[in-house]
PALODO-569280 format. One record per residue: x, y, z of N, C-alpha, C in turn. Coordinates in steps of 0.1 Angstrom, whole numbers, padded with zeros to 4 digits, always signed. Layout:
# PALODO-569280
XYZXYZXYZ
...
END
This chain:
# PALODO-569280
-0095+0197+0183-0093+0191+0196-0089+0202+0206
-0101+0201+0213-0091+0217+0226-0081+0205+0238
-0076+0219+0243-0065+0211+0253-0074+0219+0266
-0074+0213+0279-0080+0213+0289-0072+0211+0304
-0065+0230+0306-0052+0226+0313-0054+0221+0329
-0068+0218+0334-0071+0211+0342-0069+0195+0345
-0067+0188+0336-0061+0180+0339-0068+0167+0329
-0079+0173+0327-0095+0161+0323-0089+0157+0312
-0094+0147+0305-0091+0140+0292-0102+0148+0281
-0094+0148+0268-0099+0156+0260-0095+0147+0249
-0107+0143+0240-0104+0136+0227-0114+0127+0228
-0115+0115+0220-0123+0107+0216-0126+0097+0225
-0133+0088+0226-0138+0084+0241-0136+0070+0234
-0135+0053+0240-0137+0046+0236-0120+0037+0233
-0124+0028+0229-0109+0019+0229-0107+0018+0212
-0096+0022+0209-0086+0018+0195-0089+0004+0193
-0090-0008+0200-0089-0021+0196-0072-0024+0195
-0062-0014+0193-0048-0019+0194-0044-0024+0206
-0031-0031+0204-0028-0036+0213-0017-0037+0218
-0008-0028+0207+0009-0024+0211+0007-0006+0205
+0013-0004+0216+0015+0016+0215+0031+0021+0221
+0036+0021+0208+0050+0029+0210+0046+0041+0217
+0055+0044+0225+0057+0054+0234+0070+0065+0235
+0066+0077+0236+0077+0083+0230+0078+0097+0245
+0090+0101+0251+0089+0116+0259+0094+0122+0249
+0089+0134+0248+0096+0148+0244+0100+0160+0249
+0115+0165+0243+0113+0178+0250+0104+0188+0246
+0099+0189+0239+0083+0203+0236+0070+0189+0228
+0067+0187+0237+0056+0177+0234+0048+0183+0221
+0046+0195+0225+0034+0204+0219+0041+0204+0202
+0053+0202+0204+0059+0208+0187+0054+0191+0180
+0061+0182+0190+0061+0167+0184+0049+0171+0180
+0037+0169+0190+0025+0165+0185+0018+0174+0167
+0020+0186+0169+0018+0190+0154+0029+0191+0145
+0041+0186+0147+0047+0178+0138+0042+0161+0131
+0037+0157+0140+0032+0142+0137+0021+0143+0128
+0013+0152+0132+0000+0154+0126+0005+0162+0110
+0014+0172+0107+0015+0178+0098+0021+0168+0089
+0032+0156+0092+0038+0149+0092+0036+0138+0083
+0027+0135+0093+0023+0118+0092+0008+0115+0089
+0001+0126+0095-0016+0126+0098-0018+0121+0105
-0009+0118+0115-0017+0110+0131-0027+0120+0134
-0037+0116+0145-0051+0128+0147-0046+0125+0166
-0053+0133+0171-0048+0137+0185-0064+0130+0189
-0059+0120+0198-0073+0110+0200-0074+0116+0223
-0070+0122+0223-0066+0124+0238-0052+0131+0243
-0054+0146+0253-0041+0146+0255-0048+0155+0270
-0037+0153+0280-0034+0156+0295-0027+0162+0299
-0031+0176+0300-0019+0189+0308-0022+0189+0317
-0012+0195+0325-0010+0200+0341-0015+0211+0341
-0022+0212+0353-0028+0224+0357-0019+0237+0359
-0019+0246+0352-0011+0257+0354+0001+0255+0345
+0002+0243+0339+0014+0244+0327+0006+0237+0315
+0000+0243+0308-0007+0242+0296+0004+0236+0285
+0018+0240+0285+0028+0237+0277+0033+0218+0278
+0034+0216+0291+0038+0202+0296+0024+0193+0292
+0025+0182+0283+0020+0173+0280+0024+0162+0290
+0015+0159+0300+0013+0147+0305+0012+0134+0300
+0004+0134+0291+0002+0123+0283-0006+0125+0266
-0004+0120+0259-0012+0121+0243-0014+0108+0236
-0024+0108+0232-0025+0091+0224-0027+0102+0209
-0019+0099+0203-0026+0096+0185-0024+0085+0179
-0035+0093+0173-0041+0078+0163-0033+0078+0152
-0034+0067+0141-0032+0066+0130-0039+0062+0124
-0043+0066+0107-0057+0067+0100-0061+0055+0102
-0041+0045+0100-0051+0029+0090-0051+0021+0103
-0052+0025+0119-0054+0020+0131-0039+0016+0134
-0042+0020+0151-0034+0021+0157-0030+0034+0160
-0013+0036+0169-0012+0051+0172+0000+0046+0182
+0002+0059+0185+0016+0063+0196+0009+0069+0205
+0014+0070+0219+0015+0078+0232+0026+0082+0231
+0024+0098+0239+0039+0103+0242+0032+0115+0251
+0042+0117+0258+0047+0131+0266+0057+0138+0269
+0054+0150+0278+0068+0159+0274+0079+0150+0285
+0094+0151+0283+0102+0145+0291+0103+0148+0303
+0103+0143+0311+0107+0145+0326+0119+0140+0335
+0119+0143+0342+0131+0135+0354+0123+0136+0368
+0113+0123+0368+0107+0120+0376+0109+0106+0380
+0120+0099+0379+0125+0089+0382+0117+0075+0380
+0106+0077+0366+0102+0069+0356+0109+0060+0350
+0102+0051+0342+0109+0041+0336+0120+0043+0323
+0116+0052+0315+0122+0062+0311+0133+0067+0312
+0132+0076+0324+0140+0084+0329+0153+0076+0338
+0147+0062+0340+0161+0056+0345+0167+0045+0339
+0159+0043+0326+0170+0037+0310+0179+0046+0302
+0174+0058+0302+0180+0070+0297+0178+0073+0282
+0164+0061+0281+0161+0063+0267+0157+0074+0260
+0162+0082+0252+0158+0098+0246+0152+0095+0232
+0156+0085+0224+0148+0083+0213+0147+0070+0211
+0137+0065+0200+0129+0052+0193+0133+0050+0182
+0124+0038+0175+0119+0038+0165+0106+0034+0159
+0098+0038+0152+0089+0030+0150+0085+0024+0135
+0081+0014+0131+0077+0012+0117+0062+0010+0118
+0057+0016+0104+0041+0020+0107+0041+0010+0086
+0031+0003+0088+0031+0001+0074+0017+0008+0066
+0023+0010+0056+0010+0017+0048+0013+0014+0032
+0000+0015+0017+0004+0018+0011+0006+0032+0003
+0001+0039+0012+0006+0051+0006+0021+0058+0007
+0028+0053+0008+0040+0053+0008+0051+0068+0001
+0048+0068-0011+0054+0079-0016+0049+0091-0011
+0035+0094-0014+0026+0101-0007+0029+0106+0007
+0032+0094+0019+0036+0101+0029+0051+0105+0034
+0063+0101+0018+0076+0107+0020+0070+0124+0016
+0068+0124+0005+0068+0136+0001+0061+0146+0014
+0050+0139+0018+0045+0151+0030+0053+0154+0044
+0064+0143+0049+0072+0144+0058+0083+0154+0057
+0089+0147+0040+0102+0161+0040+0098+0171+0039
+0081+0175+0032+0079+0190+0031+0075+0194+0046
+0070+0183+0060+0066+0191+0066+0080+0192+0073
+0095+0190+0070+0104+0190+0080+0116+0178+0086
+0108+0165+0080+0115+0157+0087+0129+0157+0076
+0137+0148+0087+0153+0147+0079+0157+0134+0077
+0156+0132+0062+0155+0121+0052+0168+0108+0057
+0159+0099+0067+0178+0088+0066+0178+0075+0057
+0168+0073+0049+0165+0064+0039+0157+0068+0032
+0158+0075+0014+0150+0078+0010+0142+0067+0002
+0133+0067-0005+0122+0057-0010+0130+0048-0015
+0129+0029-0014+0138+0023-0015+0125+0012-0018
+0131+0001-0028+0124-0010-0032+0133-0017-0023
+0128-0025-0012+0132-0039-0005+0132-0051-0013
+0145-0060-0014+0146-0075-0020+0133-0082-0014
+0131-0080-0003+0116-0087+0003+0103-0086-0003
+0102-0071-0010+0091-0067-0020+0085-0050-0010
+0090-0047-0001+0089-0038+0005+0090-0024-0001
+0083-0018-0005+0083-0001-0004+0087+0005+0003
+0095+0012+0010+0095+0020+0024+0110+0033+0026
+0104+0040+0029+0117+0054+0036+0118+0051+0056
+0132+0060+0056+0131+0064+0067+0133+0078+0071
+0131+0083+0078+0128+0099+0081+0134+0099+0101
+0135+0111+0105+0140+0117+0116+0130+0129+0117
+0120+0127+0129+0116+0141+0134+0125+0146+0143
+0118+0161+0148+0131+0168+0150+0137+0165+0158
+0131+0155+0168+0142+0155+0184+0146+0140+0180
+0148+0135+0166+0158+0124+0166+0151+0106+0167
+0132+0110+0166+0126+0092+0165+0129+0094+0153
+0132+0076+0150+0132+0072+0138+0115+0069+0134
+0112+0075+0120+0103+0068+0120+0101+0060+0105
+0102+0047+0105+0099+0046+0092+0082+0035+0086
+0083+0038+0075+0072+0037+0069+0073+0029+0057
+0063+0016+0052+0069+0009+0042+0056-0002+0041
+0054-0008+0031+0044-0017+0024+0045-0033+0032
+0054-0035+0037+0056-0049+0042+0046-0042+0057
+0038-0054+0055+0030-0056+0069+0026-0070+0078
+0041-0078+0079+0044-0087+0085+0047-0100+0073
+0050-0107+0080+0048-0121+0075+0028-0130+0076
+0029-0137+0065+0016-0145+0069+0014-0154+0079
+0002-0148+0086+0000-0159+0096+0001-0175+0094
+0011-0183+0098+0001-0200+0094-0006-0207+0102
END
């Protein structure tokens, strides 16, 4: 995926079909985003620098393999929505079954373990993990309740 410090959209063209996208600022967008990916294997579906600051991420959608994805950019104090809750970190839960699989590739790529692999009384699989600037992110085999 090249970055394009003009401003233009760079990445995949076309709509996810999702329809909820956690959103995350950072302070070094650029570290989150190849932490995610080394991480997690989110793919960089689109990202938006400022002209003349190549480093500042405007905006980024990645994807996630089994659908869906997060937006994020670097933090600001632009008197955003954001920036006037004083929200600095999230959480998000992503379900999958690969589960063990993607603890083991988090703590090797870095993250810092706050629940490690845990059988849930509900029948749940799931960890939780901290990237570096403090989202929660956890991951786990429950993927809702049945519709009735």
């Amino acid at each position: 995926m090249s970055n394009d410090t003009t401003g233009a959209v760079t990445g995949a063209a076309g709509s996810s079909g999702a329809n909820v996208w956690p959103t995350f600022r950072y302070r070094d967008a650029k570290a989150a985003i190849a932490f995610l990916q080394n991480a997690f294997g989110f793919e960089i579906a689109a990202e938006y620098t400022s002209a003349g600051y190549p480093q500042h991420v405007d905006h980024a959608e990645l994807r996630w393999p089994g659908g869906g994805g997060v937006m994020l950019g670097s933090a600001r104090d632009d008197g955003g929505v954001m920036t006037k809750t004083g929200i600095a970190t999230g959480s998000v839960y992503i379900a999958t079954d690969q589960v063990e699989e993607l603890y083991r590739r988090a703590i090797k790529a870095g993250a810092t373990e706050v629940m490690g692999l845990n059988e849930q009384d509900y029948g749940s699989k799931d960890f939780s993990v901290q990237d570096p600037e403090g989202v929660l992110w956890n991951f786990g085999t429950y993927r809702g309740a049945d519709p009735e």
